[in-house]
N, C-alpha and C positions, 0 to 999 in steps of 0.2 A: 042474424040478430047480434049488435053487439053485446057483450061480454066485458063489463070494466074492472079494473084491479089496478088500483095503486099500491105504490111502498113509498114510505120518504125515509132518508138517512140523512145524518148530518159529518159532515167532514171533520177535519182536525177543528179541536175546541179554539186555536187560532186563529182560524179564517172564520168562524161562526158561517160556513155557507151549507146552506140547507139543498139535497138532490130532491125534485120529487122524482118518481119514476113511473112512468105508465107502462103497464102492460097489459091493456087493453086490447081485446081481440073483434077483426070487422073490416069491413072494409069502408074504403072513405071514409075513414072518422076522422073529425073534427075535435080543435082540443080549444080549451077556454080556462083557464087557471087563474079566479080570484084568491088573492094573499088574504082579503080583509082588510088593507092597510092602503087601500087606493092602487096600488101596483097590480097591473092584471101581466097574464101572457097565453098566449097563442102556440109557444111550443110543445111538443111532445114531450120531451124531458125536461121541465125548467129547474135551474138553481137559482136561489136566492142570500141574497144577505139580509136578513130581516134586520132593521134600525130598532133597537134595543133602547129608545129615549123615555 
């Protein structure tokens, strides 16, 4: 059964880019990561630059 656990950080206050991190445990899992802002992703670790407008 999986087992999910995220972390997010955010990098130098410069690049304003966000880590999320999964560390989710399981097998075959599948990753689906909406922002809220229209931007989706599919990776296991995604980073973002959120538009700040």
């Amino acid at each position: 059964m999986p087992i999910a656990k995220f972390e997010m950080g955010v990098g130098r206050i410069a690049s304003i880019k966000i880590h999320f991190n999964n560390n989710s445990e399981g097998n075959k899992l599948t990753y689906h990561w909406n922002f809220g802002d229209g931007k989706e992703s599919t990776k296991r670790n995604p980073s973002r630059n959120p538009n700040y407008s």
